[in-house]
C-alpha positions, -999 to +999 in steps of 0.1 A: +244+197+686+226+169+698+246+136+693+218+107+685+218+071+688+203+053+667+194+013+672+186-007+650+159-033+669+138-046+641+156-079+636+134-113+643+162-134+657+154-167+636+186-179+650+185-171+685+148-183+688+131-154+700+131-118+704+167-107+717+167-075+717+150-073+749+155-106+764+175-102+802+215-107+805+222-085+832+215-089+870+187-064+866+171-073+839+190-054+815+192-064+780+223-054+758+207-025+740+209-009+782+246-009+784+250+004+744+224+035+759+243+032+790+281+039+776+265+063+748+248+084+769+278+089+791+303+092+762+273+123+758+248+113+732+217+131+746+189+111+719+183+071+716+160+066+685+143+028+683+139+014+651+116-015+655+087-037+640+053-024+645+044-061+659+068-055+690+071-016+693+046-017+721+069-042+742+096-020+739+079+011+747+066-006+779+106-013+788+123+015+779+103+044+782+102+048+821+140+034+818+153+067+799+129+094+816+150+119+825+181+109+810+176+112+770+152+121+746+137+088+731+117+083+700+110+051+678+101+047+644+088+014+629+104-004+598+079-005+575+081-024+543+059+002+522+080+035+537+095+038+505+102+066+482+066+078+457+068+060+424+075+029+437+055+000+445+057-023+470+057-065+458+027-079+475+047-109+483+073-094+497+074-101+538+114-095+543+125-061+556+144-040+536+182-039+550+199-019+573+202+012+552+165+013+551+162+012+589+185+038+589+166+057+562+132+054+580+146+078+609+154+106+584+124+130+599+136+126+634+170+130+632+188+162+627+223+161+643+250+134+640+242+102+648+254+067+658+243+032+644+246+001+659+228-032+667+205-038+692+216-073+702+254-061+700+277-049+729+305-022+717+320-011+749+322+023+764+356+035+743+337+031+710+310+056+720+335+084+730+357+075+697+326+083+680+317+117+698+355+124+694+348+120+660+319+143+656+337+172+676+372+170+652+344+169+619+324+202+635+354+222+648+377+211+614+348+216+592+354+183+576+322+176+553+335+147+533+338+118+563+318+096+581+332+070+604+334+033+615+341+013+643+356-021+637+369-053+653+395-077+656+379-103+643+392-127+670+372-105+694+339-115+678+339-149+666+312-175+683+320-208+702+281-219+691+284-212+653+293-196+620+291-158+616+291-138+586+312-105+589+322-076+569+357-080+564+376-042+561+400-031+539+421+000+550+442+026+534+457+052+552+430+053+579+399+051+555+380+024+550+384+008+513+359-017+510+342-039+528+339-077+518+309-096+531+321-130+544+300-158+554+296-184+574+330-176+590+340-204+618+362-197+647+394-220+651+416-227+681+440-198+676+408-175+678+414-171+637+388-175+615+380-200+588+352-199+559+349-217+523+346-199+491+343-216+459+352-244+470+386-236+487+390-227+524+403-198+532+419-182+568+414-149+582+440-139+605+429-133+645+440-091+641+417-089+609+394-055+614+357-063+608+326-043+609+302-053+637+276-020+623+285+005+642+289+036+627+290+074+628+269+097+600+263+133+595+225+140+586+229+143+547+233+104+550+195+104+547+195+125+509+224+108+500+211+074+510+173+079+494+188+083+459+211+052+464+175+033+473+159+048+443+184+030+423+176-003+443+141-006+440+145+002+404+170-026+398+159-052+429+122-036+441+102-065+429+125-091+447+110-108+476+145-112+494+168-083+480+179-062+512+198-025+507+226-024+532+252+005+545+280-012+532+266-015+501+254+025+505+293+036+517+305+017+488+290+039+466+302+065+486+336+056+481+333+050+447+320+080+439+343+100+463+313+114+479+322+106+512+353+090+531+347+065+558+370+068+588+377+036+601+383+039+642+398+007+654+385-008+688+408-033+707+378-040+729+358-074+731+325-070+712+301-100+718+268-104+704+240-134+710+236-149+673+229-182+691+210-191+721+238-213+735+254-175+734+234-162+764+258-180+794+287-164+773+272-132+775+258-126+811+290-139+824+316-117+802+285-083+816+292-099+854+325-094+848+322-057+838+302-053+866+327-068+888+353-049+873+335-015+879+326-009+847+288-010+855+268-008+882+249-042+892+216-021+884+221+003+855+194+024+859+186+023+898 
């Protein structure tokens, strides 16, 4: 087995105003995608797969390429809009990606073992890699066949002093993950709750609520799975110019159909993010204080 990560490092970052996926927070010039590789290649992940936009792949290579040498296997794979199933045609028009689950999707011929998701422009912490490697050992040594996995959030953990969020609110039962409710524009109030309207009405969300910050844990018949859920999509939504196919929306299914469970592992950690650019001071002081802590080193890759 060779546990993969997988980042998903396509996003434009219209709101942060520029490309933040590889823009510098820690003392070294580290990004946040360096500590996620960082903690998952200690919890033992041994492959980092890139998904990115052709327009910036080059970039990234440059970075991260003489980084990893020597420490984990490292591919990337570009987003592309027309990398979709035969049959299907892609909407001239169309200039939006197609979701997450298609970023996942797009990695399906290089990955052959469990594998992580996550963000590029998220921090998890080191306990959410090992949960997930914990994870894959229980699945392989129960022969459990039916479950994939989540990590989620307090909510309180991952709210933003600079702006609204949106967030996938999760609803348990017995462990598993029942649904999960997209919520947006979700403000953060004084009591580190959360606040957003809906119809009309305003509605709270208490500070303990578990969100998903996507970051998850898949086996590799995701990827067959997945295809026919996109199949469906383009059929129904292909011609759209803004229609995006998301995991949520693909585990839902899941669910529904009692294909697959999703184990939801809860993290009591901070997870912090840089949706905003006023988020950057935020960030590099809450790393310089992981650093301080001993958590990192003030170079990670010296």
């Amino acid at each position: 087995m060779k546990p993969t990560l997988l980042v998903l490092a396509a996003g434009m970052g219209s709101r942060y105003g520029g490309l933040k996926q590889i823009d510098k927070f820690g003392p070294s010039g580290e990004s946040i995608i360096d500590y996620s590789i960082y903690d998952a290649i200690k919890a033992g992940f041994e492959k980092v797969v890139f998904i990115v936009r052709d327009t910036f792949l080059a970039d990234i290579k440059a970075i991260y390429e003489p980084r990893l040498e020597g420490k984990a296997e490292l591919v990337f794979v570009t987003q592309d809009l027309d990398n979709i199933p035969s049959g299907f045609t892609l909407n001239p028009e169309r200039e939006k990606p197609w979701g997450t689950a298609h970023a996942v999707l797009v990695a399906k011929d290089v990955i052959n073992d469990p594998f992580a998701v996550i963000n590029g422009d998220d921090y998890y912490g080191p306990e959410a890699f090992v949960s997930l490697i914990d994870f894959f050992d229980t699945c392989i040594d129960e022969g459990i066949s039916d479950q994939y996995s989540m990590v989620a959030y307090y909510l309180k953990n991952t709210l933003s002093d600079h702006g609204q969020v949106n967030r996938g609110i999760c609803h348990n039962k017995d462990g598993f993950l029942d649904k999960i409710v997209e919520t947006l524009k979700i403000s953060k109030n004084a009591d580190s709750s959360g606040q957003y309207t809906l119809d009309g009405k305003e509605h709270r969300l208490e500070p303990n609520t578990l969100v998903s910050m996507n970051m998850f844990g898949f086996f590799p018949d995701f990827f067959e799975l997945t295809n026919t859920y996109f199949e469906t999509f383009l059929k129904d939504h292909g011609q759209e110019l803004k229609s995006e196919f998301f995991i949520p929306f693909v585990l839902d299914q899941m669910m529904q159909s009692r294909t697959k469970q999703v184990k939801v592992l809860e993290s009591g950690s901070d997870w912090f993010g840089v949706t905003y650019k006023e988020d950057k001071p935020f960030v590099m002081e809450k790393i310089q204080s992981l650093i301080s802590n001993g958590t990192y080193p003030n170079s990670l890759w010296a």
